[in-house]
C-alpha positions in Angstrom: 14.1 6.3 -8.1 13.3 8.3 -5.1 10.5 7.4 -3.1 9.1 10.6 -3.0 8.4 10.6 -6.8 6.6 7.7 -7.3 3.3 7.2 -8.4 0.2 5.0 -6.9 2.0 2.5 -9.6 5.3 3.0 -8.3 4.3 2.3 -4.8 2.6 -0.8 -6.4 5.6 -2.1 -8.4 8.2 -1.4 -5.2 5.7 -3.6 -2.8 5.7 -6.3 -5.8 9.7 -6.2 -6.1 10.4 -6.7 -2.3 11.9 -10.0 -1.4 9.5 -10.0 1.7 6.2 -9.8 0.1 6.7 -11.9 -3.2 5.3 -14.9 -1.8 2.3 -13.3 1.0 -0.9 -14.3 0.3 -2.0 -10.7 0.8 0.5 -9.3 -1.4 -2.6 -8.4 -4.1 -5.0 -7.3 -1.1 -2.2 -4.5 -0.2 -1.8 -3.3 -3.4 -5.8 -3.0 -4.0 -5.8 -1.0 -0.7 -2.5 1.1 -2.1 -4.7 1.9 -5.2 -8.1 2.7 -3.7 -6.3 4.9 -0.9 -4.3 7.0 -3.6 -1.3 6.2 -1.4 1.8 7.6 -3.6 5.3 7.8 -2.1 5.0 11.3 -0.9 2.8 10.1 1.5 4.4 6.9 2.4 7.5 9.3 3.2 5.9 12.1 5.2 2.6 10.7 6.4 2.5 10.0 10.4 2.7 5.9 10.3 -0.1 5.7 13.0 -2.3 7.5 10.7 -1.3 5.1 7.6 -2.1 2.0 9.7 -5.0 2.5 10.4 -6.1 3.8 7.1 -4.6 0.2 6.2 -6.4 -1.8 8.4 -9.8 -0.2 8.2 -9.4 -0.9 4.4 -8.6 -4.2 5.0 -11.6 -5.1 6.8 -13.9 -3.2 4.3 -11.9 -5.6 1.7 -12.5 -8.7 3.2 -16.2 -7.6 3.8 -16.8 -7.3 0.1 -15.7 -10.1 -0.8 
């Protein structure tokens, strides 16, 4: 399956299947911020990675702050 065409759920599944992340702690704590940023493989492929990272990490702060 092409990047490109997957879903928030696709993006989801393809972090969960890669050898990398399987055993991070914070393998759940991306995901949550993959859902609640609507991030679906279009934009993984054309966003500007800058951009993405620091959508990323603000989330991850607001994350941990709720918690």
């Amino acid at each position: 399956m092409k990047l490109v065409s997957l879903n928030v759920d696709g993006v989801a599944d393809l972090l969960r299947n890669m050898k990398e992340l399987q055993t991070s702690p914070n393998l759940e704590k991306y995901i949550d911020i993959i859902k609640c940023n609507n991030i679906i493989g279009s934009v993984l492929f054309y966003c500007d990675l800058n951009d993405l990272k620091k959508v990323c990490i603000f989330n991850s702060v607001r994350f941990l702050e709720d918690r």
